[in-house]
Steps between C-alpha positions, in 0.01 A plus 500: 500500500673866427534686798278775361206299531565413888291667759588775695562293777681234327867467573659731186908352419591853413333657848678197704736544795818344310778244520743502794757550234389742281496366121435634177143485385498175232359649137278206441360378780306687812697479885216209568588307197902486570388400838284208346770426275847482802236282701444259184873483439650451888609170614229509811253471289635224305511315795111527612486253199580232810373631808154398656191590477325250701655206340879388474585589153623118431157398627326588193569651135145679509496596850547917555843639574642838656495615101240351354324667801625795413408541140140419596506805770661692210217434240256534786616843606535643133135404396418662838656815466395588134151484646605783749774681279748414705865462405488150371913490435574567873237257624627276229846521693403538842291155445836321313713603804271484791640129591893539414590491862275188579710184622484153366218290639249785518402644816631232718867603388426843586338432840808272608741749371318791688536304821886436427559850421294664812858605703549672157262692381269231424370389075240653330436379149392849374792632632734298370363542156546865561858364599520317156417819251712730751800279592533168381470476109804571307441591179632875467834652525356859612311341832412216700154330428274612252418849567137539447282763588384590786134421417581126409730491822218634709256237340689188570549611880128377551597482850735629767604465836523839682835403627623443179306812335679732720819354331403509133444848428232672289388257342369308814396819641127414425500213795603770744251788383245255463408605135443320166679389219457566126147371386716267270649330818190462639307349236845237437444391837142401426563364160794267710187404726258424175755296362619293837169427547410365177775303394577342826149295520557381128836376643365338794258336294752394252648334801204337643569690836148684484209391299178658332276351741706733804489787263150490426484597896678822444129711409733667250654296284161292552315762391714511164533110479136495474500762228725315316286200496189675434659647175681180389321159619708243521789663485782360746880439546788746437226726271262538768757586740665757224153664440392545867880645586448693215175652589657547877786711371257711281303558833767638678641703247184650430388572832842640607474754190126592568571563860822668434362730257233661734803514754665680266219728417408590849849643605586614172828490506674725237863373524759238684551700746119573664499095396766493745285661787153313449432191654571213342253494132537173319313263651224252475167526644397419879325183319784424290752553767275233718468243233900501423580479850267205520708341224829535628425395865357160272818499335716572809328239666455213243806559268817675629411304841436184362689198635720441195583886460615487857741237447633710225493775745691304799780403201528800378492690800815276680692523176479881496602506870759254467650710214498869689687295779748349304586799301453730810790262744747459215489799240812327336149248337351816278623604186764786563261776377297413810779522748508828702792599730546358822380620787108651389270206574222717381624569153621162425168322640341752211715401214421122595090598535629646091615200418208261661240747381637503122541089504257338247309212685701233288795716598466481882406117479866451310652738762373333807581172310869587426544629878335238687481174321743255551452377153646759319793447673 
């Protein structure tokens, strides 16, 4: 979409608040785009290709990944914003980078690491995909990371610690002032809900952990279910499943536009920044909100708790924990880039969180493997 078409209270590339290095406008492309495009080409988000979702990646060629995940919050949260005239580029980018930081084994990882890292400073997945685009990716001679704009930066910090938003600066400044983010970063988060929640029951009924006959229990995907047979008797397997997940994704979209829209129109905001001091405007209705937070308690309770995801869990989480140790007692076991000087516990306990947090899940498994089993002596 050309930027001249945006609304006024659309994030504009030429109005943003810059790079941290200051960098030559590109001739071709907006600030939003080059964003899209350094996220695209970095090495973190090559690697989401392997990380979970729910499912271990070698459990399954059709099962969702960190970056298959992605993409679908991407496509999501462009179709969104063209309804609202929002900047689709940065929530195209905000959307591809939003999981970067995210460990192998999906949340689990992250929770374990968290409680490892607590003497220092603890792990936040947001953060450390902040960390990634600021820090860690090495891909330019003029600057460490990738050196995106502040808007992008502000919309993958979802969420923040206060502790650590005192430390990072403006563009963390919202979690102390207790305002809002760009409407882009608002409606990414929501499109990242829309997608979670759809693609994670037609995994866990590809996997036979949850079945139709639970789901029909939920009133809401009932509800659509139902509509789904009504239109198309007879109709079963992987195409009933594909229409009525289809239909549940078009009623959340919809419903977070309509709602969003009157939002919108009854603070009238006429630029970023009075976006900025509203309350929070991209949302679903009261309804809506209900019926998706019936879904994911289902989900919390049926899937990612199931017995045979908390096996993966218990693995996953003692591999993780057995790594941070390992690396964390002898330093001399990372890879030299890893290494910090002796003496600051705190700095080299965050270059080993780096390392853990950037590790592929097929990655950690042959890590732990190579430092622990006797086999591969």
């Amino acid at each position: 979409m050309l930027e001249e078409t945006l609304a006024p209270y659309a994030a504009h590339s030429d109005k943003g608040r810059g790079r941290r290095v200051p960098e030559t406008p590109h001739a071709s492309r907006s600030q939003f785009q080059r964003d899209r495009d350094r996220i695209i080409h970095s090495t973190a988000f090559r690697r989401l290709e392997y990380k979970t979702q729910v499912f271990l990646n070698h459990e399954g060629d059709l099962f969702r990944t960190r970056l298959t995940h992605s993409l679908e919050v991407a496509q999501i949260g462009r179709s969104l914003a063209r309804n609202l005239r929002l900047n689709e580029d940065l929530v195209e980018a905000i959307a591809l980078a939003h999981d970067l930081g995210h460990t192998p084994f999906g949340h689990v990882g992250q929770d374990v690491l968290h409680e490892c890292m607590k003497e220092h400073g603890g792990f936040e997945h947001n953060l450390q995909s902040l960390r990634v685009v600021d820090l860690l990716e090495e891909q330019y001679g003029a600057f460490d990371g990738l050196n995106l704009m502040f808007e992008t930066r502000e919309g993958i910090l979802k969420h923040c610690s206060v502790n650590n938003a005192r430390q990072l600066g403006e563009v963390a400044q919202r979690f102390l002032d207790k305002t809002q983010p760009s409407l882009e970063a608002q409606l990414t988060n929501l499109a990242d809900e829309i997608a979670y929640n759809s693609h994670d029951i037609d995994d866990g009924l590809r996997s036979g952990l949850i079945t139709i006959a639970q789901l029909e229990e939920v009133e809401f995907f009932g509800r659509l279910w139902r509509e789904v047979q009504a239109a198309h008797p007879g109709l079963a397997g992987r195409r009933a499943i594909y229409e009525t997940l289809r239909r549940l994704i078009t009623a959340l979209a919809d419903n977070l536009i309509a709602t969003s829209q009157e939002r919108i129109a009854a603070h009238d905001p006429r630029s970023i920044d009075e976006v900025r001091a509203a309350p929070p405007l991209i949302r679903f209705s009261d309804q809506m909100r209900k019926d998706a937070t019936e879904l994911k308690r289902f989900l919390m309770e049926n899937l990612y708790r199931h017995y045979k995801v908390n096996r993966m869990r218990l693995k996953a989480s003692r591999m993780v924990r057995e790594l941070y140790q390992a690396f964390t007692a002898d330093p001399a076991l990372l890879p030299p880039d890893y290494r910090t000087e002796r003496g600051d516990a705190s700095a080299q306990a965050r270059r080993v969180a780096d390392y853990i947090a950037g590790m592929t899940d097929r990655y950690a498994i042959a890590e732990h493997r190579r430092i622990y089993s006797l086999e591969d002596l």
